[in-house]
Rosetta silent file (secondary structure, phi, psi, omega in degrees, C-alpha in Angstrom):
SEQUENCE: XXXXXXXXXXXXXXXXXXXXXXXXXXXXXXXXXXXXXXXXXXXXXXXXXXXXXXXXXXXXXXXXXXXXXX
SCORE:     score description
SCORE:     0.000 S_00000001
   1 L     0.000  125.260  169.503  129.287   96.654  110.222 S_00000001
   2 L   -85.528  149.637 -171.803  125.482   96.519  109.499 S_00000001
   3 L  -115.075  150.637  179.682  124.418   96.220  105.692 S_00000001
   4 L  -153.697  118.088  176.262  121.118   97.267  104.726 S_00000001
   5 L  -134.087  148.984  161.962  120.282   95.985  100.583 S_00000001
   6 L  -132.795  139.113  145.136  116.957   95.481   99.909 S_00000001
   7 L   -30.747   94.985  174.127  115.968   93.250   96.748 S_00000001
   8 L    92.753   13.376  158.439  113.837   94.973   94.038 S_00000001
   9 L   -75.535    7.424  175.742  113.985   98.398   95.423 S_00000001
  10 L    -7.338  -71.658  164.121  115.550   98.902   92.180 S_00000001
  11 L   -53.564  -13.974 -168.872  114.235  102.482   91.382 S_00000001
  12 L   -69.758  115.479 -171.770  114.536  103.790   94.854 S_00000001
  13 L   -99.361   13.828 -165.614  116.418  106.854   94.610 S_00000001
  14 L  -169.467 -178.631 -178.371  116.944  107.435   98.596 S_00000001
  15 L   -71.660  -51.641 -174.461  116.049  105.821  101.879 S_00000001
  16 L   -78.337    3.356  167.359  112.798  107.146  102.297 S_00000001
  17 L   -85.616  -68.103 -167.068  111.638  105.715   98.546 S_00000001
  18 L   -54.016    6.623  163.834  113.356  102.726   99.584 S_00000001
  19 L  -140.371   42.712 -177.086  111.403  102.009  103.082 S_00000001
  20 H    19.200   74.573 -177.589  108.052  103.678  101.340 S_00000001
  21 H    46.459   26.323  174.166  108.056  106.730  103.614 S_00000001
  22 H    95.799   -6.330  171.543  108.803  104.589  106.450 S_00000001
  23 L   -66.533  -30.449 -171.977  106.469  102.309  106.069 S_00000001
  24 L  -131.129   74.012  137.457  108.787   98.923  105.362 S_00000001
  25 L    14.444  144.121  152.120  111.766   99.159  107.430 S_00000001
  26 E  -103.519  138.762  165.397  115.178   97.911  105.967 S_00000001
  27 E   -91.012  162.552 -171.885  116.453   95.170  108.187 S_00000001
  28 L  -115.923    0.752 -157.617  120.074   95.689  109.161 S_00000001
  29 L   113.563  157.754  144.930  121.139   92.589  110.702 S_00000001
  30 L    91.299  -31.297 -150.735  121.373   91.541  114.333 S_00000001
  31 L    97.433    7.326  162.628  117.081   91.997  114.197 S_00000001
  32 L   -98.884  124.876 -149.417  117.432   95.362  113.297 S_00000001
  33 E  -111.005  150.342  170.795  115.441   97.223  111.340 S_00000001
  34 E  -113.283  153.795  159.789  115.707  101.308  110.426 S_00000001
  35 L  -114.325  -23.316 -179.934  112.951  103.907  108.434 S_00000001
  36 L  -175.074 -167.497 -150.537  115.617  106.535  108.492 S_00000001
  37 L  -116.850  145.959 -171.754  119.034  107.450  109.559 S_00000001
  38 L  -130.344  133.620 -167.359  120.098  108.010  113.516 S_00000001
  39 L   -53.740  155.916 -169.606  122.637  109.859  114.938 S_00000001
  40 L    74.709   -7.254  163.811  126.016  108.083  114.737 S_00000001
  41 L   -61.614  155.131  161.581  124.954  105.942  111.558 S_00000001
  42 E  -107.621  160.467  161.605  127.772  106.006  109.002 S_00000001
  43 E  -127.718  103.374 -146.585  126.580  105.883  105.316 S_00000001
  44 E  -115.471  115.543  170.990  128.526  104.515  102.942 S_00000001
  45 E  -103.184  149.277  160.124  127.608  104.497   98.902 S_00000001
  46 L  -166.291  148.699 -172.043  128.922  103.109   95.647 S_00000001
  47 L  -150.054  126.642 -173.232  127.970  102.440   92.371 S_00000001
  48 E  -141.687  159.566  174.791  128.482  101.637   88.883 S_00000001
  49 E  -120.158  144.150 -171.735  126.759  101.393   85.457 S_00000001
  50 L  -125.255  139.287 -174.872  127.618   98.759   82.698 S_00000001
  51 L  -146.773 -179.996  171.629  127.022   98.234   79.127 S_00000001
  52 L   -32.499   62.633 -155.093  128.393   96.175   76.388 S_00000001
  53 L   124.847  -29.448 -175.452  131.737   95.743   77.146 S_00000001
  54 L  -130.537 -162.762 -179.638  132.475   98.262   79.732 S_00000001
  55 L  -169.897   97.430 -172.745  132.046   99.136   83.389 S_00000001
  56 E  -117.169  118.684  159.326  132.399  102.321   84.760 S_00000001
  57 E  -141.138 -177.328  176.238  131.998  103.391   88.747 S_00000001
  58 L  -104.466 -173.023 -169.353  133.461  105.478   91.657 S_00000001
  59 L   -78.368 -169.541  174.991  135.536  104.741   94.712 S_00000001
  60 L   -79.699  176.489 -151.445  133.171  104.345   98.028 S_00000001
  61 E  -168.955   97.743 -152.866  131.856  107.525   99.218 S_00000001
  62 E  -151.975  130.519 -176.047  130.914  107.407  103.274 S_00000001
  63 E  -145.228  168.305 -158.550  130.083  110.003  105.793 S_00000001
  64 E  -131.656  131.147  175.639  128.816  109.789  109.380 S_00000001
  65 L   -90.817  129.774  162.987  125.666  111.540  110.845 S_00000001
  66 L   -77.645  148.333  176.310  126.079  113.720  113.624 S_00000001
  67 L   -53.390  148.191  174.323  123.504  115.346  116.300 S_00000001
  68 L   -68.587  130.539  178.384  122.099  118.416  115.508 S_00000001
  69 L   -81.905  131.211 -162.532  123.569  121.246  117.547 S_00000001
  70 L   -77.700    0.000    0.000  120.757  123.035  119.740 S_00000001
């Protein structure tokens, strides 16, 4: 499985904030880098927010893109 984090994209609410409209690649591992999602990536999210005392998130949450049908 390739991973793709980037450090200090903090605000980035999607891929293309997070690789500035394609401009800064995420590397993936292996040498590879992406700008956007290709058929057959899976994508898997999770997340949680924390405060004093607590923790709250969901389970993972992962779906796979398929080709467009002509």
């Amino acid at each position: 499985m390739l991973c793709a984090r980037r450090q200090g994209a903090g605000g980035a609410a999607g891929l293309l904030e997070a690789t500035r409209n394609g401009a800064a690649p995420l590397a993936l591992g292996r040498g590879l880098r992406r700008a956007s999602l290709e058929d057959g990536d899976t994508v898997r999210l999770s997340a949680h927010c924390q405060g004093d005392g607590f923790r709250v998130g969901f389970g993972e949450c992962a779906g796979a893109v398929l080709p467009a049908h002509a």
